[in-house]
Structures are given as structure tokens and as C-alpha cells.
C-alpha positions as CSV (number, residue, x, y, z in Angstrom):
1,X,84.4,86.1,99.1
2,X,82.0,88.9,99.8
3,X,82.3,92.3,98.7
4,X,82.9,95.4,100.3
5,X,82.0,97.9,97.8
6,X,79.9,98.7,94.3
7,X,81.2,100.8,91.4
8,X,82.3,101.1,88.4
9,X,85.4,101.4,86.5
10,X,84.9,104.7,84.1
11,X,87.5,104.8,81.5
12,X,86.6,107.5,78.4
13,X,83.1,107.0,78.0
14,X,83.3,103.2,78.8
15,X,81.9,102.2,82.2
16,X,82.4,99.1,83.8
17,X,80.4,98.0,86.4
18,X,82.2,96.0,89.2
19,X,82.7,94.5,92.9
20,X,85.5,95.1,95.3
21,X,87.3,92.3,97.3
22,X,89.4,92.8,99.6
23,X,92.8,91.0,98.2
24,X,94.9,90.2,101.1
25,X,94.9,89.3,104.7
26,X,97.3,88.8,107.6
27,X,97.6,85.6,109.4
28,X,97.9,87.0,112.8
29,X,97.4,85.0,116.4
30,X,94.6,87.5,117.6
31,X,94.5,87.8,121.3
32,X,91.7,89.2,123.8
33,X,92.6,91.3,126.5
34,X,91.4,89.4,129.5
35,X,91.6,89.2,133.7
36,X,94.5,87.0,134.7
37,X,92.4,85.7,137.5
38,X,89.2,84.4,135.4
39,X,89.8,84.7,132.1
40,X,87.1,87.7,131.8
41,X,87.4,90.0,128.8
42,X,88.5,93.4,129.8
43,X,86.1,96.2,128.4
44,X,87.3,99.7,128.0
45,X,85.1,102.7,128.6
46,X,84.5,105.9,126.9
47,X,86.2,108.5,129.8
48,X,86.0,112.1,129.1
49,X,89.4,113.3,131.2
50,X,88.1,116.9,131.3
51,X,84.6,116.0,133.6
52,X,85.9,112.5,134.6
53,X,82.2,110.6,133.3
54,X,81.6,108.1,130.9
55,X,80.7,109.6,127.5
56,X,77.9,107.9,126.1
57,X,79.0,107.2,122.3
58,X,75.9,109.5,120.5
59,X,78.1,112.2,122.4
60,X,81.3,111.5,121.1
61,X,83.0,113.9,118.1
62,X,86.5,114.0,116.3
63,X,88.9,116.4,117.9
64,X,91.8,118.2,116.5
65,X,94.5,119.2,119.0
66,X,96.5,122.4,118.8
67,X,99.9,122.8,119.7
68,X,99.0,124.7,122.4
69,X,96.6,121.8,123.7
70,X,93.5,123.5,122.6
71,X,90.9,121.3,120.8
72,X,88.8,122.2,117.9
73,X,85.6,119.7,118.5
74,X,84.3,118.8,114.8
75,X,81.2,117.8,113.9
76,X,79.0,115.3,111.2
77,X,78.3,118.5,109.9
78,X,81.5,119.9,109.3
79,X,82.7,117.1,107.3
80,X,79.1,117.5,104.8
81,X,81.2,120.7,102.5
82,X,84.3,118.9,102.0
83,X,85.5,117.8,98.6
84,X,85.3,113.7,99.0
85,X,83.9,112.1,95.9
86,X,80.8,110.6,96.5
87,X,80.1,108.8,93.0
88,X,81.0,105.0,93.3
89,X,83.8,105.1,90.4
90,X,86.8,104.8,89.8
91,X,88.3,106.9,87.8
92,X,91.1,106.1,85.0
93,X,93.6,109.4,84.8
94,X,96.4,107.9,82.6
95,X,98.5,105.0,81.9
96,X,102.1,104.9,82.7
97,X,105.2,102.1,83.1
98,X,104.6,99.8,86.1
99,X,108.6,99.8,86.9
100,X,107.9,104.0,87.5
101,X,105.2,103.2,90.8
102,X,107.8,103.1,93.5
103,X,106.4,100.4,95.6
104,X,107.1,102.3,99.1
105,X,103.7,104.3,97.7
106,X,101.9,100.9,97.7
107,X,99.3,100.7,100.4
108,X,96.2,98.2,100.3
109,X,95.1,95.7,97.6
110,X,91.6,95.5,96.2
111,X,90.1,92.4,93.5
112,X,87.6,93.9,91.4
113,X,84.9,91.2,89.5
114,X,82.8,92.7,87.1
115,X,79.2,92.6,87.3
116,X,77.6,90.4,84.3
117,X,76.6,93.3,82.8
118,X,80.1,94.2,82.7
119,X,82.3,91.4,81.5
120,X,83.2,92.0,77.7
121,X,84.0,95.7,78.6
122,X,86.4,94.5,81.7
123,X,87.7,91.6,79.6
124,X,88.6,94.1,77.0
125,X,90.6,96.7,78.9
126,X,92.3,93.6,80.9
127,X,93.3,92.0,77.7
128,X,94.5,95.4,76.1
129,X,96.1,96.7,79.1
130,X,98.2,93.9,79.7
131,X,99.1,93.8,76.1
132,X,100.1,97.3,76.8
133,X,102.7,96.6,79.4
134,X,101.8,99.7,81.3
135,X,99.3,100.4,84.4
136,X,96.1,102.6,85.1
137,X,96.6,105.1,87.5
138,X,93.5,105.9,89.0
139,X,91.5,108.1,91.4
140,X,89.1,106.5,94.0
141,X,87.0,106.8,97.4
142,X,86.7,104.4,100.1
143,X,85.7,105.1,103.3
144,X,85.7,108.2,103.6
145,X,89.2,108.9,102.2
146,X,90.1,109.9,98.4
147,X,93.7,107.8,97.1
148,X,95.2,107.6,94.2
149,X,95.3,104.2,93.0
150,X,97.0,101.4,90.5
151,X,95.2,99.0,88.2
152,X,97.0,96.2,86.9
153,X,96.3,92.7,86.1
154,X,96.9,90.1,88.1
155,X,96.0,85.5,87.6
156,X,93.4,87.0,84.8
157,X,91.7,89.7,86.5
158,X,92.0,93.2,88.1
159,X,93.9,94.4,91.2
160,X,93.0,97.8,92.5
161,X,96.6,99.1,94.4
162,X,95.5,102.1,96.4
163,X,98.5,104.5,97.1
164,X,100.0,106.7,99.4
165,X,100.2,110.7,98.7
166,X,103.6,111.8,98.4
167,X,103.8,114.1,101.3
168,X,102.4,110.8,103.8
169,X,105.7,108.9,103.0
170,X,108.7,110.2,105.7
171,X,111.7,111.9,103.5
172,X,115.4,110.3,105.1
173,X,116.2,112.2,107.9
174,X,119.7,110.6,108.4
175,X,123.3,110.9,107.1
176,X,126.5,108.4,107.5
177,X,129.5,109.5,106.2
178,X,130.9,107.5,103.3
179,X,134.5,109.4,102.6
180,X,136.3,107.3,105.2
181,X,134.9,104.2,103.7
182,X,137.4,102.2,101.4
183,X,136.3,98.9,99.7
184,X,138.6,97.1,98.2
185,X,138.1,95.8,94.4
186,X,138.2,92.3,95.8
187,X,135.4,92.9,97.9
188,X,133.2,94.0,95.4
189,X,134.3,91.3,93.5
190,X,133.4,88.6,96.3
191,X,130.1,90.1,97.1
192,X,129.3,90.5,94.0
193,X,129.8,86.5,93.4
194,X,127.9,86.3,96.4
195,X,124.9,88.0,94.9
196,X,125.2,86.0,91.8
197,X,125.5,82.8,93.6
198,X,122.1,83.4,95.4
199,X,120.1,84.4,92.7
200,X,116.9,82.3,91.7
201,X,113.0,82.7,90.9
202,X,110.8,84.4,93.7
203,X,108.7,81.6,95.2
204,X,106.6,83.1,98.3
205,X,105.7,79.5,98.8
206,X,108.7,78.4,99.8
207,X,109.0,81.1,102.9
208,X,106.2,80.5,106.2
209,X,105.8,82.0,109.1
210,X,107.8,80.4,112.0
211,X,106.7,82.8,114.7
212,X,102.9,82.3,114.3
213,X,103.0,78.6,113.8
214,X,105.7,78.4,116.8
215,X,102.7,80.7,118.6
216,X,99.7,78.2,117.5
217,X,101.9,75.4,119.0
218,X,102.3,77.2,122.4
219,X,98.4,77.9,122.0
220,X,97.6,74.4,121.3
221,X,100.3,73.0,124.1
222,X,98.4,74.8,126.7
223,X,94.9,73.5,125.1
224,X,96.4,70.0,125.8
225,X,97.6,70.6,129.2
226,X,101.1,70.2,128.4
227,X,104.1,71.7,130.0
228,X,105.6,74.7,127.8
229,X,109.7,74.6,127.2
230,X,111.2,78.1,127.1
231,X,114.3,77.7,125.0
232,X,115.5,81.7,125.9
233,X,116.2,84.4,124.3
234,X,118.7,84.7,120.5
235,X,122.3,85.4,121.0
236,X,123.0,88.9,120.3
237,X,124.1,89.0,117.0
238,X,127.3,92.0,116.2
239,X,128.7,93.2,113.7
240,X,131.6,91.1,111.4
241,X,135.2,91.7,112.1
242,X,136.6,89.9,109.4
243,X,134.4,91.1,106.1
244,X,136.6,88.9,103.9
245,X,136.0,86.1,105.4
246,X,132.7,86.1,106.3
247,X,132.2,87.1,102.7
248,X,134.5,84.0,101.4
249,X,132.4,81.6,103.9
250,X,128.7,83.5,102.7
251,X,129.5,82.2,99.1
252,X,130.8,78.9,100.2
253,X,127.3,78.4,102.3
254,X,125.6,79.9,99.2
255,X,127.0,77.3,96.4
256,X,126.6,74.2,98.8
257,X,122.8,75.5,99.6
258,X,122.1,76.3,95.9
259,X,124.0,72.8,94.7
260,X,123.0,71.2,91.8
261,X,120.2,73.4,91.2
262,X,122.2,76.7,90.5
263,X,123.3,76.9,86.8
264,X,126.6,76.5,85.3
265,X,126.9,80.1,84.4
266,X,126.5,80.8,88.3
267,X,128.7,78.4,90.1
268,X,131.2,79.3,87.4
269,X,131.2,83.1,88.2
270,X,131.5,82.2,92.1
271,X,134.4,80.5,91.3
272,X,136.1,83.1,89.1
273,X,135.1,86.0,91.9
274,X,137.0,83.4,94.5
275,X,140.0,82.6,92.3
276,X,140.2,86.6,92.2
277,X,139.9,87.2,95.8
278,X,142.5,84.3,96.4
279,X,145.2,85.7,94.2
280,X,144.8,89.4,95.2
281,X,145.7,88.5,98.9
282,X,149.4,88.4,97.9
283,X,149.6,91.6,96.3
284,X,149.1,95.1,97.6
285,X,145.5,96.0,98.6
286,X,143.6,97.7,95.7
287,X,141.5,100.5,96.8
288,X,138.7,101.5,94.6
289,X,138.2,105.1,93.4
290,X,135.6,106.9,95.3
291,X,133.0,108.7,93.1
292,X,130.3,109.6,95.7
293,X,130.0,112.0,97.9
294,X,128.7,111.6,101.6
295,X,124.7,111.5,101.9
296,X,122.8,114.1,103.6
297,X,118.9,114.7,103.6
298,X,117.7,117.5,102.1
């Protein structure tokens, strides 16, 4: 694993020296563009739309457009003044809760290994932060861009979480009407014994990626030569009619899926919610009290 970047961490007067790794990475098919007719890659040129030449790329600058179309041409230079940390550290601000980082803020994730020189000092703030049950919120620079960041421990060593700015994540900017909306107790009920039914340990493992291996198959199909099946496209799926029942058959599917696995306390409360929801059928439908008001952005 090579790294990407050298710093340290600086927390008080304590300064750790460390690496940065670059934690995760998506499994994609990658594709060229290409001709049809050969195979040939496709290369894209630098075309200035205003004196229709190619634009060498010593001659090419960032742009900022105005609403008006206008463009303010920036240059190495004008970026020189601007307030972006320079100093390879990352800096500790506080500690704070992990359960109050709302995880939409989450953006990238970073290892960090400590430099020999470094190790007791990273082994102790590891070892007493994760005592602590909190995280460090800190404040670092890479490339070229200044983020706020998490530090938390993760298999025995650090994870560096940078984060979003608050104003870069998109407020709700829609509204459905809830007054007209009546559930019935014996819904709630169901799907809450549906919930309950389907609980069980987070195992990433367990889940894969059907759509790239399907696409490494079709890659590997035409490799070999062989011919290529299209099965078509998914029914459209619509919305259910009959909420009840597809609720009633949901924790039916549930308990056989979960079987012997799913503990006594569980099976037991799906039971109970489907006694309920059998014996409330034959009386009037209960309507539960509506407490909330209809949702509108700010």
C-alpha cells in the first residue's frame, strides 16, 4: 500500500508523525472509449470554442462563469494569497460523541500508519481515545482543498474521515402532505413485527455485487467467443394495493428466511404482532391519533 501524503498528527503539543493511505476503493468495470470499427481509443482534444484551435495545455487556466456568461480567467498566481494551509498536519480541534457526526457529512476515508519515530505517541492517543468513546474532529489539507475531518479508530489503527462543509450538503427541497394519511394501529403493529423479524448483525460480507460480476461474465463471454443471452429488461415494479397483505406475506417471507437462526424473543414478537393483526380484522378499524404536522422545507 503506498502512500499518498506525509504529516503529522499535532494534538496539544504532541506531534505524531504519520502516512496516509488511501482506505477504500470501488470495484468498477472500467471501460475505454473506443472506435466501433477498430477498437481505437478515442482521444479528446483541448478546443477553445471562442477561436475554434486546439489549446495547447501550458495555455490553459481555470475559469469562473458569470451569470451573464462572462468569464473571469484565473491564474497560478491568483490562487498564491489564499488562505489554504500549507503545513503537512493535521490538526486536533476537539473531541466529541461519534453518534453526533451525521454520516450524510462523511466524504472520503484515509489510513494513517505512523512513522517509527511515531508509534508510542500514536499508540497512546489510539488506546486513549478509544477508551474515550468519543472522536477527533480535525482540520486538514489535501490537494489543494482544506475539510474538516474525523479521527476514529478502526481494526487497531487510525481512520482519517474527511467531511463535507455544511453549506455543500443540499437542504430538502420537497414537501408531501401527511394530514390525509391514516395508519391504522394494526399496521404499525405488523410492520413493526416486520422490522423486528428482520433484525440481525451487519455482515458486509454476506452482500456482493451482482451487476459487476454479471458485467465481468459478459466481458469474459465475449473474450471466449461465446454467444451473449439477453434475458430483457425487469418488470416494472408499482406501488402495493393491498398494504395489509403485503405486510402479512413480508413477515411470513421474513420468519421462513430468518428460520432457525432468528431468536425466540423475535419469532415470538412476529407472532404476537400477527395474532394482533388477525383479531383486529373483525372489529372496527382503529385509526391512530395524528401528532405531526405536514412537512415543508424551510
Amino acid at each position: 500500500m503506498r502512500s499518498i501524503w506525509r504529516g503529522s498528527v499535532a494534538f496539544g503539543l504532541v506531534t505524531i508523525p504519520v502516512k496516509l493511505h488511501v482506505a477504500t476503493e470501488q470495484r468498477n468495470v472500467t471501460f475505454h472509449t473506443v472506435h466501433r470499427e477498430d477498437g481505437g481509443r478515442v482521444k479528446f482534444r483541448r478546443f477553445c470554442t471562442v477561436c475554434e484551435e486546439e489549446v495547447p495545455y501550458v495555455d490553459v487556466a481555470k475559469g469562473y462563469e458569470l451569470p451573464a456568461g462572462e468569464m473571469v480567467v484565473l491564474d497560478d498566481d491568483d490562487f498564491e494569497g489564499l488562505p489554504l494551509s500549507t503545513s503537512r498536519r493535521i490538526e486536533v480541534l476537539q473531541f466529541s460523541p461519534a453518534d453526533q457526526i451525521d454520516p450524510i457529512l462523511l466524504n472520503k476515508s484515509y489510513y494513517l500508519e505512523p512513522d517509527p519515530v511515531g508509534v508510542r505517541p500514536y499508540v497512546l492517543l489510539r488506546d486513549a481515545l478509544e477508551r474515550s468513546g468519543r472522536v477527533a474532529i480535525v482540520k486538514v489539507a489535501l490537494r489543494q482543498r482544506e475539510s474538516l475531518a474525523v479521527l476514529r479508530i478502526r481494526d487497531g489503527v487510525f481512520v482519517l474521515e474527511t467531511m463535507l462543509w455544511p453549506d455543500e450538503v443540499r437542504p430538502v427541497d420537497f414537501a408531501f402532505e401527511e394530514e390525509g394519511v391514516d395508519l391504522r394501529s394494526q399496521e404499525l403493529r405488523m410492520t413493526e413485527s416486520l422490522i423486528e423479524t428482520m433484525v440481525a448483525d451487519f455482515d458486509p460480507e454476506q452482500y456482493r455485487d451482482a451487476y459487476r460480476e454479471a458485467l465481468q461474465e459478459v466481458i469474459e463471454a465475449k473474450i471466449a467467443g461465446k454467444e451473449i443471452i439477453h434475458t430483457g429488461a425487469p418488470a416494472e415494479e408499482r406501488p402495493t394495493a393491498d398494504l395489509m397483505a403485503a405486510l402479512r406475506a413480508s413477515v411470513e417471507a421474513a420468519k421462513k428466511q430468518a428460520g432457525s437462526r432468528a431468536p425466540a424473543r423475535e419469532r415470538a414478537s412476529a407472532d404476537h404482532g400477527e395474532r394482533a393483526g388477525h383479531d383486529e380484522e373483525a372489529v372496527e378499524q382503529e385509526k391512530v391519533p395524528r401528532k405531526r404536522k405536514a412537512r415543508h422545507p424551510a
